[in-house]
C-alpha positions as CSV (number, residue, x, y, z in Angstrom):
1,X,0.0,0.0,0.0
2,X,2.8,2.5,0.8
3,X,4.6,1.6,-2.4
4,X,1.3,2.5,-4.4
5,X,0.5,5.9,-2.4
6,X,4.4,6.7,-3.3
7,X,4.1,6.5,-6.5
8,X,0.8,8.3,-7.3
9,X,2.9,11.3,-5.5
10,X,5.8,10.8,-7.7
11,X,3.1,10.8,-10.7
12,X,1.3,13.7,-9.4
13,X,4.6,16.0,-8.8
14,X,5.7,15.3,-12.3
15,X,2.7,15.9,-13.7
16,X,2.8,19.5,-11.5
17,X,6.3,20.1,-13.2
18,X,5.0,19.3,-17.0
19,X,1.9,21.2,-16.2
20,X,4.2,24.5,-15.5
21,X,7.5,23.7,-17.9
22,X,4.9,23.6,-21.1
23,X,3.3,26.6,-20.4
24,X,3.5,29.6,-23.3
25,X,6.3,32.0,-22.6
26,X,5.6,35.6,-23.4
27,X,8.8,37.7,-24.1
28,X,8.2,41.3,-25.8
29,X,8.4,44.3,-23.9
30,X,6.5,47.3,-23.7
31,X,5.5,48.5,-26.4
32,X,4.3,45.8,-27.8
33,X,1.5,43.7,-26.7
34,X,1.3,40.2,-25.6
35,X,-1.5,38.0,-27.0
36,X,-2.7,35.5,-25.0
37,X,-6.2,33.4,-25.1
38,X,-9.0,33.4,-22.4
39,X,-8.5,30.5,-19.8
40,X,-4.7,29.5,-20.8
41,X,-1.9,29.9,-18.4
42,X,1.3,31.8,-19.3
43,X,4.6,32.3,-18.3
44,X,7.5,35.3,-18.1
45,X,11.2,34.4,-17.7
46,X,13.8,36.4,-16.4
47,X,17.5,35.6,-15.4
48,X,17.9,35.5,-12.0
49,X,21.4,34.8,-9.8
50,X,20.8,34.7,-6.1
51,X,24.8,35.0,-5.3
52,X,24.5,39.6,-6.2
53,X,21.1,39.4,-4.1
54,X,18.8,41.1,-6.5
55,X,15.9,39.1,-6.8
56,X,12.4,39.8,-9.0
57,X,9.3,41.0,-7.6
58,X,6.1,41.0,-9.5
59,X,4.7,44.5,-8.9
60,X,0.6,44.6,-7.6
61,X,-0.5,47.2,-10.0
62,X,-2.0,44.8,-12.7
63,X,-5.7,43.7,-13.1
64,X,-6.5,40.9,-10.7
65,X,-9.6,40.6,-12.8
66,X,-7.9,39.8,-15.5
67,X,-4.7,37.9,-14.5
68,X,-3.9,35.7,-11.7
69,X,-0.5,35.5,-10.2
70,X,-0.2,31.3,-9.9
71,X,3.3,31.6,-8.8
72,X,7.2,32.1,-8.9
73,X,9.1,29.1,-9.8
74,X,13.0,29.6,-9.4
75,X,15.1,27.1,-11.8
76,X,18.7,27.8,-11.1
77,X,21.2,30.7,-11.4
78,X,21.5,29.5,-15.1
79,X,17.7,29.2,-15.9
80,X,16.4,31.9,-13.9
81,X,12.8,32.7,-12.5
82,X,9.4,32.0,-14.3
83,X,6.5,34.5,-13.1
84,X,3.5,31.7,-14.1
85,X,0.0,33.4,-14.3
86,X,-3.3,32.5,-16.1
87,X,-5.8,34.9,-18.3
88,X,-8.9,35.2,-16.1
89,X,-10.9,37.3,-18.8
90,X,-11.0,39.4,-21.7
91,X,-9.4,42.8,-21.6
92,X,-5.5,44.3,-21.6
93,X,-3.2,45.1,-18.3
94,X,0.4,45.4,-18.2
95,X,2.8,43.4,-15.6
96,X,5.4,45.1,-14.2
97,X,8.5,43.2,-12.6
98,X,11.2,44.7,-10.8
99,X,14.5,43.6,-9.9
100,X,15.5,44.8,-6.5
101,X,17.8,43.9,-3.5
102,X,15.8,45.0,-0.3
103,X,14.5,48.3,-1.1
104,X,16.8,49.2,-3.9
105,X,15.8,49.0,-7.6
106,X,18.4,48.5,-10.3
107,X,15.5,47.4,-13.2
108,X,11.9,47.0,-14.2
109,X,10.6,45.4,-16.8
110,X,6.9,45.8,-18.2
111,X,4.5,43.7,-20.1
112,X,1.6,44.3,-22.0
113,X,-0.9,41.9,-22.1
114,X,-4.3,41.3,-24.3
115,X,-6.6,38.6,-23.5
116,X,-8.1,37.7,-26.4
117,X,-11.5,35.0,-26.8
118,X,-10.5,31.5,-27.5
């Protein structure tokens, strides 16, 4: 019994991990505009190194009604952080992600983002 209940959580953490390593990667900067579909989840990369202390924030000021934040995922000094959100509804907001070591802000970088119908 213990072997079974094992490997459904082995089966259930790797289908976590392919749920969030296939998602759709969105990469232009403002000014353009990101085009992503109704209901489908999302994802923004950016380098991240942990040994200079800068980390990246997702800033509050987007539409909660349109996007929700489903999580940071960190991969490694060489891979970076993925910001992984999903389009709630239809309409355009812009994500704004700053790179900052306590309160100090070396970067930002914005998004623009259309939800489009299916």
């Amino acid at each position: 019994m213990l072997k079974k209940t094992l490997r459904t959580l082995i089966l259930i953490t790797v289908l976590s991990c392919f749920q969030f390593c296939s998602l759709t990667q969105i990469k232009d900067e403002s000014p353009k505009i990101n085009l992503v579909k109704i209901g489908s989840k999302f994802k923004i990369n950016l380098p991240e190194n942990h040994s200079d202390g800068y980390l990246w924030q997702l800033s509050e000021n987007y539409d909660k009604n349109l996007i929700n934040d489903v999580g940071a995922v960190w991969h490694g000094d060489e891979k970076g952080i993925d910001f992984n959100l999903k389009a709630l509804s239809i309409g355009q907001t812009t994500l704004t992600l700053i790179k900052r070591k306590y309160t100090d802000t070396i970067s930002n970088k914005t998004f623009i983002v259309n939800i489009i119908a299916k």
